[in-house]
VOMAR-223595 format. One record per residue (C-alpha): x negated, y, z negated; residue number from 1. Coordinates in steps of 0.05 Angstrom, whole numbers, plus 5000, padded with zeros to 4 digits. Each point is the difference from the previous one (the first is absolute). Layout:
# residues N
{c1->X, c2->Y, c3->Z, num->NUM}
...
This chain:
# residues 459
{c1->5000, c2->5000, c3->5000, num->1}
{c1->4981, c2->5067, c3->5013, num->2}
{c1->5014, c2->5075, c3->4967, num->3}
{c1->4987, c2->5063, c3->5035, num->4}
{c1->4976, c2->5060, c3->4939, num->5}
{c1->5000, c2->5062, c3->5012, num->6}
{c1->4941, c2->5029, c3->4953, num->7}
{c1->5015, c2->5077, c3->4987, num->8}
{c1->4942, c2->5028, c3->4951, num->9}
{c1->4997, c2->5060, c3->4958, num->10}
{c1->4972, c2->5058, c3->5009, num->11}
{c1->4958, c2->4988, c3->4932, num->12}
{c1->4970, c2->4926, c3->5037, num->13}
{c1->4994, c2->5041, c3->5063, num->14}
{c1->4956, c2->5044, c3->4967, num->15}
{c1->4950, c2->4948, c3->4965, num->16}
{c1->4997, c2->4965, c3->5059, num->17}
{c1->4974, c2->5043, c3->5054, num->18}
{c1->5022, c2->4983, c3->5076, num->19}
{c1->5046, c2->4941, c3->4971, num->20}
{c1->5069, c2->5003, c3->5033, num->21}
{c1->5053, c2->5037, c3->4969, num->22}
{c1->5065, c2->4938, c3->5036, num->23}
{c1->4979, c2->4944, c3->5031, num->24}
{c1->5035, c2->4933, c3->5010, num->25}
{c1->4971, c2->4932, c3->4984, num->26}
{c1->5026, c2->4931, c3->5010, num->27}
{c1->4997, c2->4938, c3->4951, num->28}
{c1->5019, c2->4926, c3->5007, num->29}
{c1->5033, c2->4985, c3->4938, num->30}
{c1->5014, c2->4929, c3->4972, num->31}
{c1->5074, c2->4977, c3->4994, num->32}
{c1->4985, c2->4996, c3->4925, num->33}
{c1->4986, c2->5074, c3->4996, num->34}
{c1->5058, c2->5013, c3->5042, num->35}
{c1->5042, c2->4972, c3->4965, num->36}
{c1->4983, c2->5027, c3->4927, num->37}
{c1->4993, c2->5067, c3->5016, num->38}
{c1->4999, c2->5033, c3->5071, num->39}
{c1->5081, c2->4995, c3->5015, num->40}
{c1->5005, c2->5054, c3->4935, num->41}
{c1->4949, c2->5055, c3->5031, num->42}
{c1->5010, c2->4990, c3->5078, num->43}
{c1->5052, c2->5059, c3->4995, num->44}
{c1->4976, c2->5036, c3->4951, num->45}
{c1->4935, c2->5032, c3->4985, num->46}
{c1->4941, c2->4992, c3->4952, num->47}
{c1->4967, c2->5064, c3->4971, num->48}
{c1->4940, c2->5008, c3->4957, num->49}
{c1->4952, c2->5066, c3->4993, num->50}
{c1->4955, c2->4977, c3->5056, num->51}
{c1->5044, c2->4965, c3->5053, num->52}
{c1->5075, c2->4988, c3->5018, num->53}
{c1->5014, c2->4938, c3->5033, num->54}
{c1->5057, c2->4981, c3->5045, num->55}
{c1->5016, c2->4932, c3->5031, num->56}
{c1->5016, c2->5027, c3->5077, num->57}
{c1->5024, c2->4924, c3->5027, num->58}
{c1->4996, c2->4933, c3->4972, num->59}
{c1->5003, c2->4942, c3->5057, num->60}
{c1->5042, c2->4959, c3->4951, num->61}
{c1->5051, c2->5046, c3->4990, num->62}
{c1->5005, c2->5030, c3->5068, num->63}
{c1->4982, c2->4937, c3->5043, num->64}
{c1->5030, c2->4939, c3->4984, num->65}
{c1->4966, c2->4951, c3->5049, num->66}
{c1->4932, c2->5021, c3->4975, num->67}
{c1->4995, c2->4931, c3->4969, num->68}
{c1->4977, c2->4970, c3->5065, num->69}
{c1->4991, c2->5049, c3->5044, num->70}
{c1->4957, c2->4958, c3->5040, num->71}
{c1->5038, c2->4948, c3->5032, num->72}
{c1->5050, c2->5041, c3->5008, num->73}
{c1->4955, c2->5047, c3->5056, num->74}
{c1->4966, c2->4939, c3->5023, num->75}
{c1->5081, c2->4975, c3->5023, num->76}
{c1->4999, c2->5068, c3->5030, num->77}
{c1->4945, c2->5013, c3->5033, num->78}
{c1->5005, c2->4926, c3->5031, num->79}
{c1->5068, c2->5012, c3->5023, num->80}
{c1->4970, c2->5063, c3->5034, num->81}
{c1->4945, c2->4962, c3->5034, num->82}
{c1->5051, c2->4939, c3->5018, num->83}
{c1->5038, c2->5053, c3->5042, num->84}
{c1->4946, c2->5033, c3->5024, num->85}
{c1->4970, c2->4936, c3->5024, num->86}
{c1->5069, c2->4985, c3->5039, num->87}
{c1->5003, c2->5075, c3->5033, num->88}
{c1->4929, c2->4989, c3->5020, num->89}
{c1->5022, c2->4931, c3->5034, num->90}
{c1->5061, c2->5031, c3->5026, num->91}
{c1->4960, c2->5055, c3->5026, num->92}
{c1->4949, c2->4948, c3->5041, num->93}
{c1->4939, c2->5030, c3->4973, num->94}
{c1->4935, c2->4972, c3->5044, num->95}
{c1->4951, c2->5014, c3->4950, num->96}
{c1->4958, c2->5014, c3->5055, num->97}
{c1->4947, c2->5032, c3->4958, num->98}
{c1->4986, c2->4929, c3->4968, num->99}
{c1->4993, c2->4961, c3->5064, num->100}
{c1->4944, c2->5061, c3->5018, num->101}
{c1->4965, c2->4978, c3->4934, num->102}
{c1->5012, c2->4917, c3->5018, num->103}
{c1->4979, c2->5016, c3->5062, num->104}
{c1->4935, c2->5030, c3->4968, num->105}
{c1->4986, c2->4945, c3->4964, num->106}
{c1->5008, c2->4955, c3->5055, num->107}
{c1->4949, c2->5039, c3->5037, num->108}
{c1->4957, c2->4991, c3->4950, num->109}
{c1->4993, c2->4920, c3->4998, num->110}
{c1->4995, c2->5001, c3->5080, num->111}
{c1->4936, c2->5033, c3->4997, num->112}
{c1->5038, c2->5067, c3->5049, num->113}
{c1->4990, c2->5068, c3->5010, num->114}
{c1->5038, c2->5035, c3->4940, num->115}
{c1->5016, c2->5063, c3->5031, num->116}
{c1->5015, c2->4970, c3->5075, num->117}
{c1->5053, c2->4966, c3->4965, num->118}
{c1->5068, c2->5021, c3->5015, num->119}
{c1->5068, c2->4962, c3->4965, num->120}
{c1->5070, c2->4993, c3->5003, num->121}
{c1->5037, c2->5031, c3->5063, num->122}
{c1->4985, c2->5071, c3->4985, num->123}
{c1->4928, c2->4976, c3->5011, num->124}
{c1->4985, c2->5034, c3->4927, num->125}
{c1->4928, c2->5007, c3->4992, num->126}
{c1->4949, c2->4988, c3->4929, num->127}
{c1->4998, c2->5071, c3->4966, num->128}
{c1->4971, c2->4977, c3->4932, num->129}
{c1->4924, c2->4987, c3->4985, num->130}
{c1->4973, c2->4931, c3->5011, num->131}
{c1->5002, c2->4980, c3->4917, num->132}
{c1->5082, c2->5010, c3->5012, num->133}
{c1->4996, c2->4947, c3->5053, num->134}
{c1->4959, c2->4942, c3->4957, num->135}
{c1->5054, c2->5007, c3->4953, num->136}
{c1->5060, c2->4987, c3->5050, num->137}
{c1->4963, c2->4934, c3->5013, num->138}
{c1->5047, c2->4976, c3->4963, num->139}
{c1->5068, c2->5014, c3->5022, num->140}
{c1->4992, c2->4951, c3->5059, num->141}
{c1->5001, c2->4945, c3->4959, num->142}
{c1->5083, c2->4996, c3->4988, num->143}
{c1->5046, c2->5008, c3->5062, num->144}
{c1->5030, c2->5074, c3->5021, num->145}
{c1->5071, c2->4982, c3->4967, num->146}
{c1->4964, c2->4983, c3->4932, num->147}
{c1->4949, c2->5053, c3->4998, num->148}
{c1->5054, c2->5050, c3->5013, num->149}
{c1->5035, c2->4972, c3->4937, num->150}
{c1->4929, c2->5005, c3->4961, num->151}
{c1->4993, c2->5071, c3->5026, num->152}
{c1->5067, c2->5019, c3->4975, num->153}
{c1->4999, c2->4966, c3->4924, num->154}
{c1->4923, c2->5035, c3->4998, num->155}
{c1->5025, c2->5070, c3->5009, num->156}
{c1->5059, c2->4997, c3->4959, num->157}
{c1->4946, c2->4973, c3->4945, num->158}
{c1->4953, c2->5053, c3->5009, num->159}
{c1->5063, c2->5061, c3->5002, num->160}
{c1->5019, c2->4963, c3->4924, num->161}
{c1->4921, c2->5021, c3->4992, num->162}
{c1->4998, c2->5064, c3->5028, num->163}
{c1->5064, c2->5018, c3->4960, num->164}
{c1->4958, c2->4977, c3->4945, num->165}
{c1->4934, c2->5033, c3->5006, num->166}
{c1->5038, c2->5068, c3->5018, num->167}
{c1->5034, c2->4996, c3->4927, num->168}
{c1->4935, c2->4989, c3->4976, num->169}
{c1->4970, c2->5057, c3->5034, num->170}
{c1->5059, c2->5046, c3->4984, num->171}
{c1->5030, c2->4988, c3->4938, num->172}
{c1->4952, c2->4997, c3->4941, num->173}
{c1->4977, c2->5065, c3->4968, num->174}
{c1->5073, c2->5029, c3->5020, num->175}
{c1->5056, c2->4996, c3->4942, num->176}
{c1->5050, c2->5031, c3->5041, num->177}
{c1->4999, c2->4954, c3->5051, num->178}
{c1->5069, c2->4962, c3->5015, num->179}
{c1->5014, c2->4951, c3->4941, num->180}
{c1->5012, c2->4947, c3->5052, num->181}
{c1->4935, c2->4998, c3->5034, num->182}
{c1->4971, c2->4974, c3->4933, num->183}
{c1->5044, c2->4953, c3->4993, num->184}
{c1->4974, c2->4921, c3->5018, num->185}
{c1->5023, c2->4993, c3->5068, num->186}
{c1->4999, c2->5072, c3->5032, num->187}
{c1->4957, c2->4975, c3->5062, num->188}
{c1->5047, c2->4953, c3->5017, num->189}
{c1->5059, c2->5048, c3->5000, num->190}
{c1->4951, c2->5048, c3->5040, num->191}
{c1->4981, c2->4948, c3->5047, num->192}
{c1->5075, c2->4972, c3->5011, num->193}
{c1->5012, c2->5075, c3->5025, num->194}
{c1->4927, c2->5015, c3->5040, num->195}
{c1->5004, c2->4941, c3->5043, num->196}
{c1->5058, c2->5032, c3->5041, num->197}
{c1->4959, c2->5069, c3->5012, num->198}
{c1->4984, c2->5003, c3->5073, num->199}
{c1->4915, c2->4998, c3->4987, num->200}
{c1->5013, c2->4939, c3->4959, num->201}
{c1->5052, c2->4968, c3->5043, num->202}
{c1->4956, c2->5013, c3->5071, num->203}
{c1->4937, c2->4966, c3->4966, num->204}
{c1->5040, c2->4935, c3->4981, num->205}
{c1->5025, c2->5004, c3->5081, num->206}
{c1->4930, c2->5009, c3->5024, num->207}
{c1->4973, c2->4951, c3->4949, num->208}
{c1->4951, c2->5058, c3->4984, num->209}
{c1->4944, c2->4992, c3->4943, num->210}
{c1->5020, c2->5087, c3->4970, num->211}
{c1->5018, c2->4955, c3->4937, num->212}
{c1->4945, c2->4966, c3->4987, num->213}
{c1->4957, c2->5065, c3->5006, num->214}
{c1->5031, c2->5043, c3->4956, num->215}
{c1->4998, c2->4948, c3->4952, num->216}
{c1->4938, c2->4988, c3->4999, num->217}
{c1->4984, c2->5066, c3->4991, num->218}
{c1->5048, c2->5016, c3->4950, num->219}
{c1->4979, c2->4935, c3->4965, num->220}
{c1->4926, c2->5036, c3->4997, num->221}
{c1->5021, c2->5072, c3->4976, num->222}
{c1->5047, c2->4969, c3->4936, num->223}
{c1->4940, c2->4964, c3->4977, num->224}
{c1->4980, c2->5020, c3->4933, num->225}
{c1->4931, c2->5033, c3->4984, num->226}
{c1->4940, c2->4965, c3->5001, num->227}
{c1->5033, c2->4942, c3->5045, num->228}
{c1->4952, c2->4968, c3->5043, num->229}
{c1->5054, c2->4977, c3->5046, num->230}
{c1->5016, c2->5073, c3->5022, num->231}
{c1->4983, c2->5017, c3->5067, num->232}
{c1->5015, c2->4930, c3->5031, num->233}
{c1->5061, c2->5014, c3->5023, num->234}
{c1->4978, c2->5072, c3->5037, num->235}
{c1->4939, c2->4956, c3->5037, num->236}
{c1->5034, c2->4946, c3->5027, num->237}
{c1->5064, c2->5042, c3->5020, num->238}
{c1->4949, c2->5051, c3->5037, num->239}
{c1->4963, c2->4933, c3->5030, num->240}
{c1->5064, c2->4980, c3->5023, num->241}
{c1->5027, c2->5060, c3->5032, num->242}
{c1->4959, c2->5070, c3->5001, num->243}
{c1->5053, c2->5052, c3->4981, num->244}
{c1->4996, c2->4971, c3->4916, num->245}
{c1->4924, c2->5026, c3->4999, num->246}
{c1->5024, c2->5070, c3->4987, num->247}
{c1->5017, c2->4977, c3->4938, num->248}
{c1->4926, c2->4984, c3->4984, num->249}
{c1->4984, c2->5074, c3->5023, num->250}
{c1->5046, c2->5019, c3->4949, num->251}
{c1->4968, c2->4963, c3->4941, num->252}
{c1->4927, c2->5017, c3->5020, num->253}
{c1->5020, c2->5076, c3->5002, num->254}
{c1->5032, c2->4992, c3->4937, num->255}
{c1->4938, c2->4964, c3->4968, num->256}
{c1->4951, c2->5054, c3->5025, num->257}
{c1->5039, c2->5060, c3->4961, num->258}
{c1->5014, c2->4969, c3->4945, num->259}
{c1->4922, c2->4975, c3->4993, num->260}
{c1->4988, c2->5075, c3->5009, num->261}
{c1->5043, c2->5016, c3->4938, num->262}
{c1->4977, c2->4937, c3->4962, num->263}
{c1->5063, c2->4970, c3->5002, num->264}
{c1->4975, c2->4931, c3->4999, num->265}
{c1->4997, c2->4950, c3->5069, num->266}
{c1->5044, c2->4951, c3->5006, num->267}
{c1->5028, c2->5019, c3->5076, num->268}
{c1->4932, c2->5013, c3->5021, num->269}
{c1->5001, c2->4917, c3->4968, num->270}
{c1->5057, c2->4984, c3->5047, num->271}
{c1->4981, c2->5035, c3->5061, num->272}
{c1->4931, c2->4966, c3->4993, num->273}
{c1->5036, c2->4931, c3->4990, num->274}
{c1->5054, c2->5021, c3->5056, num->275}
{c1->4944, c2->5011, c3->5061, num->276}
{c1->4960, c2->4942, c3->4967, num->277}
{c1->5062, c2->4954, c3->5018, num->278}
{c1->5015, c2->5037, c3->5065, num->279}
{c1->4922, c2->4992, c3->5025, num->280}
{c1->5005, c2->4928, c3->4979, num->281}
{c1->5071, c2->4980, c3->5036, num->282}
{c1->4977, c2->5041, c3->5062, num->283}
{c1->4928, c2->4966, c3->4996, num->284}
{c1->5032, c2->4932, c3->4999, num->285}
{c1->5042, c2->5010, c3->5063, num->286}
{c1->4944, c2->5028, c3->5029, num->287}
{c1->4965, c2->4933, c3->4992, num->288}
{c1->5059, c2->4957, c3->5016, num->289}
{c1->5026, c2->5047, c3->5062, num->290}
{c1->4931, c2->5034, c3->5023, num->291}
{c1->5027, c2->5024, c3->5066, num->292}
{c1->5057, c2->5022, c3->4984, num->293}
{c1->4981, c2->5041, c3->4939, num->294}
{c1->4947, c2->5037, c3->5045, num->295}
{c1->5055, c2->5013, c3->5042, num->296}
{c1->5045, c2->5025, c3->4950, num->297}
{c1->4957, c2->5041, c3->4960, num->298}
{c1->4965, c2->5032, c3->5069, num->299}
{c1->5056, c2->5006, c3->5044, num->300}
{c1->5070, c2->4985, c3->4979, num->301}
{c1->5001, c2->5038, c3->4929, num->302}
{c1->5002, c2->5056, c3->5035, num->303}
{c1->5058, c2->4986, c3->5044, num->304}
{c1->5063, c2->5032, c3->4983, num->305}
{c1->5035, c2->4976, c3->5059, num->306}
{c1->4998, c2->4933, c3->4988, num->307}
{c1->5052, c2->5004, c3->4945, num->308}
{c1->5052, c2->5031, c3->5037, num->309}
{c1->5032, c2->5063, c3->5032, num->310}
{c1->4988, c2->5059, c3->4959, num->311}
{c1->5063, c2->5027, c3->5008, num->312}
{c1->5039, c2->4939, c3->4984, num->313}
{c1->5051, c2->5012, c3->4949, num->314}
{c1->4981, c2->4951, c3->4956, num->315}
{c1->4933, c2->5037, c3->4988, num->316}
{c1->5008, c2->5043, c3->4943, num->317}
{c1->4935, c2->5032, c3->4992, num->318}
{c1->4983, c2->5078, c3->5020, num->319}
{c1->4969, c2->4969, c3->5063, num->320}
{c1->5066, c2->4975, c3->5014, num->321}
{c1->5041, c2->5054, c3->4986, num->322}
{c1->4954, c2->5051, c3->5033, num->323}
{c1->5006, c2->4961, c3->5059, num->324}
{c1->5080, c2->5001, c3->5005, num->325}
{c1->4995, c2->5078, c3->4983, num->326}
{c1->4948, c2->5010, c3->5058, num->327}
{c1->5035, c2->4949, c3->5050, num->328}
{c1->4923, c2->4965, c3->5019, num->329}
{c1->4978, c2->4936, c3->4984, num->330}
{c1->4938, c2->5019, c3->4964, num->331}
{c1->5006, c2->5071, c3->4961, num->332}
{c1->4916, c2->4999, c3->4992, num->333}
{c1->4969, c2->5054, c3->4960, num->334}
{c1->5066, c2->5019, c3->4980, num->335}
{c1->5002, c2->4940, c3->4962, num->336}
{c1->4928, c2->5003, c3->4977, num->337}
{c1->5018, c2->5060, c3->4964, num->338}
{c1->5055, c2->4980, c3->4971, num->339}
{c1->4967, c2->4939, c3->4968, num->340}
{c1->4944, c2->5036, c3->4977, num->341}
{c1->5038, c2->5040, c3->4959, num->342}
{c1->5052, c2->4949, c3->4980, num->343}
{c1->4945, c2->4959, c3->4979, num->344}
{c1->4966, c2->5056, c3->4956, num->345}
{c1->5059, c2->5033, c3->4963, num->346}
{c1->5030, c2->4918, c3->4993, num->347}
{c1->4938, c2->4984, c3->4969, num->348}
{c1->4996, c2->5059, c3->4961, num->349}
{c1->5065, c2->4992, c3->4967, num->350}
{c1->4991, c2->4925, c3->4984, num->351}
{c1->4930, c2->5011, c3->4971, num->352}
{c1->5023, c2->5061, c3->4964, num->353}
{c1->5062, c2->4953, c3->4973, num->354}
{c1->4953, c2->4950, c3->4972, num->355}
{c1->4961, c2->5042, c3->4968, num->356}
{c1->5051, c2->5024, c3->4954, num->357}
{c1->5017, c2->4923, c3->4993, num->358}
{c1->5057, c2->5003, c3->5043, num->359}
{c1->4981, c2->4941, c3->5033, num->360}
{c1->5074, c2->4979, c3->5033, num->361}
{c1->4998, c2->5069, c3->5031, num->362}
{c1->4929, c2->4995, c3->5023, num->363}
{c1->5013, c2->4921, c3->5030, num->364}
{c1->5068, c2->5033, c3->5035, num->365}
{c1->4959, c2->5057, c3->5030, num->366}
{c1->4946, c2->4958, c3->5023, num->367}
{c1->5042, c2->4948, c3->5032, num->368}
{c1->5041, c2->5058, c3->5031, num->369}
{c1->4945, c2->5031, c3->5024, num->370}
{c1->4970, c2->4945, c3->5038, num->371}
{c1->5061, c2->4982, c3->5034, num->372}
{c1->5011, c2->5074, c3->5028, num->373}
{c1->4929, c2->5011, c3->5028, num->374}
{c1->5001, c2->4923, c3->5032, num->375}
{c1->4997, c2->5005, c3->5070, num->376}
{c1->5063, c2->4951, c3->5000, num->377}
{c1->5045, c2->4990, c3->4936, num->378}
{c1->5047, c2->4956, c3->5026, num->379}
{c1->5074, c2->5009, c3->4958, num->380}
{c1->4988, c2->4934, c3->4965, num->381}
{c1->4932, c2->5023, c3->4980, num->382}
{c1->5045, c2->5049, c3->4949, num->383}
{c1->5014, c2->4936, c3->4947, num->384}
{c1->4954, c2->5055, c3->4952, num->385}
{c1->5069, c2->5038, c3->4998, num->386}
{c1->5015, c2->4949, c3->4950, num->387}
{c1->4950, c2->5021, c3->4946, num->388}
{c1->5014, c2->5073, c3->5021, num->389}
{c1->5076, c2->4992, c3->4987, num->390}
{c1->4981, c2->4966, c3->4936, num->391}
{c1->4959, c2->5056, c3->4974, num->392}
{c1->5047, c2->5055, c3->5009, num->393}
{c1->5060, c2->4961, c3->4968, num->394}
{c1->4951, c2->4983, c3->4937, num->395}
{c1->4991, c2->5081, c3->5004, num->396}
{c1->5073, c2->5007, c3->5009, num->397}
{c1->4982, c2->5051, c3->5053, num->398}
{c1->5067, c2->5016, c3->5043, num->399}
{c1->4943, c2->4991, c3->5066, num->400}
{c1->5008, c2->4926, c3->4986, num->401}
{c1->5062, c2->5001, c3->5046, num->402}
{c1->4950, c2->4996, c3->5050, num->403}
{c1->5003, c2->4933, c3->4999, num->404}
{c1->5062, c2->5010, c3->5040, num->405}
{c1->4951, c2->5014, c3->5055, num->406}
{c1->4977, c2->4935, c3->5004, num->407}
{c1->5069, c2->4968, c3->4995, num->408}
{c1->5038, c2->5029, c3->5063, num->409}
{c1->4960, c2->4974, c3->5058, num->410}
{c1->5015, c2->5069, c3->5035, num->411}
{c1->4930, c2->4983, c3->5033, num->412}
{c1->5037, c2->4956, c3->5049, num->413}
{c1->5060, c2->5052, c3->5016, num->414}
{c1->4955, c2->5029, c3->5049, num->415}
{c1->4986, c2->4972, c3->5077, num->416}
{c1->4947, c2->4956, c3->4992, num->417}
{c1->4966, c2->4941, c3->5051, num->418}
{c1->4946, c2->4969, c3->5044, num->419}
{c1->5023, c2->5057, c3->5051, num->420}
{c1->4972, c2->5058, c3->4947, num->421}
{c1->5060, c2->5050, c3->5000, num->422}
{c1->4963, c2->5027, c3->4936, num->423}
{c1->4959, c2->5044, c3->5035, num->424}
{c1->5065, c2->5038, c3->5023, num->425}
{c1->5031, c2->5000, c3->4927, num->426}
{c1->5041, c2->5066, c3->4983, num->427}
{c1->4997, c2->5039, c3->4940, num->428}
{c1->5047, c2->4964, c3->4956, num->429}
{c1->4968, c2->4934, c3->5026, num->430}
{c1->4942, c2->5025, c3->4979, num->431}
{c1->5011, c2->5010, c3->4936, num->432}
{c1->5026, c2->4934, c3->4984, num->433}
{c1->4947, c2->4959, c3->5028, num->434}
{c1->4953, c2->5040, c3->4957, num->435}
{c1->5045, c2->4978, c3->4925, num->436}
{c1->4947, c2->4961, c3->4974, num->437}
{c1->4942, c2->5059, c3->5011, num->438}
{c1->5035, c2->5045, c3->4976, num->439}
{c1->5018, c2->4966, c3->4938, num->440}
{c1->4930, c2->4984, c3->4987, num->441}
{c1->4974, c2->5080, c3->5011, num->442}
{c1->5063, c2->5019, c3->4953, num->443}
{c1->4972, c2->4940, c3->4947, num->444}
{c1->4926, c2->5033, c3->5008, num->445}
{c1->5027, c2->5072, c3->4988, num->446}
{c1->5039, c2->4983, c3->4944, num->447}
{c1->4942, c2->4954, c3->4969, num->448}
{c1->4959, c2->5064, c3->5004, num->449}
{c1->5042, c2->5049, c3->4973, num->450}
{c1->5037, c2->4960, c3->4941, num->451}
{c1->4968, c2->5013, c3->4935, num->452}
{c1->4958, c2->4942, c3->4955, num->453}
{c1->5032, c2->4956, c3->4950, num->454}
{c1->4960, c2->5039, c3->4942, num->455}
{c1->5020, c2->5075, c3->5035, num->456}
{c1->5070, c2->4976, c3->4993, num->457}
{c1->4996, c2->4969, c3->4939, num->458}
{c1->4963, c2->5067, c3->4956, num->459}
């Protein structure tokens, strides 16, 4: 069981204790025992003293009566969620296509081919991720297409569970007025019974996309406590798997170099070290395993935006994308180059500044929203990080967390879109919905920048 105080001091306390709070509100778990001997006589009524008044705000017993077992109870929910999701997806005919690209990866792999001369499924997709990402899809041609899309499925829906998870982790601690319920045993269930039907979410279970997996790995690594030697896994291999989570190591190592300055101690300069250790080793391996076509990669096709896709597509929702809609040319250039330069700076600005003032859901947020707008391609489903971001401002009880909404309306697809690239002809109004998703993220960034810190707030 849980109470919810609000702690009023006096002025007298306020004075002997200098910068101390004069209201906060704290949260307790309180035994059944306890309960029941004395806190249904003060939940409505005060307690006073000289130094501090006391006031029991809610009480989960008295206001929630399923708070018992609140954990099967969202683990019927959010499987009912996934059960119909799973039947709209299968009603729907997804393809999946994205996962035959990655079995057909692997299968390139134990024939000996060319990696990037490889082309799959009837869109003649081609390999866009480095050669480490291909060792691991070895794998997936070992079941048949009809099973592996059923792995592929189950997988994701695990790792949104885990995602909800880590993003409560992230968010939550070190702020009492966060939502009662997200406290609560089970929250990332409810959250993940309601996420897995926003449109980033939904598109990477069609695709069979890995965005899942990468964001939780690198949440995984930034909720690990001090002084773990674990830290910084996650960020490597994500980053050795697919380029765009490296920014994230940026981050850390920027972080690390300041705070040395100040003699703040070194722990991210610790998991940036470990981060590029693990990146260096996964890339090193594929290099030995695939030397051809890791020369390749790393010489030639890294630097080949094309290869992904149409710039103006409407999927991609990064400020290359939108810039080229607005400018009606497949490749906006140095107006693009601009813009990521200083996307990149004042992102990274605002996430290192977040963390350090320990704010390090804000900072993880910025960061991740950063790297998806200055991407040369940030395809919708690459937006699953609107998950942690939606949990943050709901644990801040910020009225912006209706942004989430965003996510949810699929207004991205409301607009002429195809093979035959009728983007590059968009109107006004067309333009401004295939650009939801950027502009969500530059609102997110502005807002991260200008909202106060937890201790401003709190003196």
């Amino acid at each position: 069981m849980q109470a919810l105080y609000q702690l009023s001091y006096s002025p007298l306390f306020a004075s002997l204790s200098s910068g101390f709070p004069r209201r906060h509100r704290e949260h307790y778990t309180v035994t059944p025992v306890l309960h029941q001997i004395g806190f249904r006589s003060v939940r409505r009524r005060a307690v006073t003293s000289t130094f501090v008044t006391v006031k029991v705000l809610v009480h989960t017993a008295a206001r929630f009566p399923s708070a018992r077992r609140p954990v099967p109870l969202a683990a019927a929910v959010c499987l009912l969620s996934f059960a119909a999701f799973w039947a709209a997806q299968r009603a729907a005919g997804v393809s999946m296509i994205d996962l035959l690209v990655y079995r057909a990866e692997g299968q390139t792999v134990r024939a000996g081919a060319d990696l990037y001369a490889m082309r799959a499924t009837r869109a003649q997709l081609p390999t866009t991720y480095p050669p480490f990402a291909a060792l691991l899809f070895t794998p997936l041609t070992l079941p048949g297409i009809p099973e592996l899309r059923t792995l592929a499925t189950v997988a994701n829906l695990g790792l949104l569970v885990a995602l909800a998870e880590l993003s409560l982790r992230l968010a939550v601690p070190g702020r009492p007025g966060a939502p009662l319920w997200m406290r609560r045993p089970g929250a990332a269930l409810w959250i993940a019974a309601l996420a897995v039907w926003c449109e980033p979410v939904w598109t990477t279970l069609r695709y069979g996309q890995i965005n899942l997996l990468l964001a939780v790995a690198v949440l995984w690594d930034l909720t690990r406590e001090r002084g773990d030697r674990r830290a910084g896994t996650g960020i490597g291999l994500a980053a050795a798997l697919k380029l765009t989570p490296a920014l994230f190591g940026l981050f850390l190592l920027i972080t690390a170099v300041i705070r040395k300055r100040s003699g703040a101690g070194n722990f991210p300069l610790a998991v940036t070290i470990r981060a590029a250790a693990v990146f260096c080793a996964a890339t090193a391996a594929a290099a030995m395993a695939l030397p051809h076509d890791s020369l390749r990669f790393w010489t030639s096709m890294v630097f080949e935006a094309g290869r992904v896709g149409h710039a103006e597509d409407t999927a991609n929702q990064s400020l290359r994308g939108v810039l080229a809609r607005l400018l009606h040319t497949g490749e906006p250039g140095p107006w693009w180059t601009a813009a990521a330069v200083v996307a990149a700076v004042l992102g990274l600005a605002v996430a290192v500044r977040a963390e350090l003032r320990g704010e390090r859901a804000r900072a993880a947020t910025a960061c991740a929203v950063t790297a998806l707008l200055v991407s040369p391609v940030s395809w919708s489903h690459h937006w699953v990080w609107c998950v942690p971001v939606v949990v943050l401002l709901v644990a801040e009880r910020s009225r912006w967390a209706l942004l989430g909404a965003v996510f949810c309306l699929y207004a991205l697809w409301w607009v002429p879109h195809g093979t035959s690239r009728p983007e590059l002809a968009q109107s006004g109004g067309q333009m401004a919905l295939s650009a939801l998703y950027t502009l969500a993220g530059v609102g997110f960034l502005v807002l991260a920048a200008l909202r106060p810190s937890r201790r401003s707030r709190s003196a």
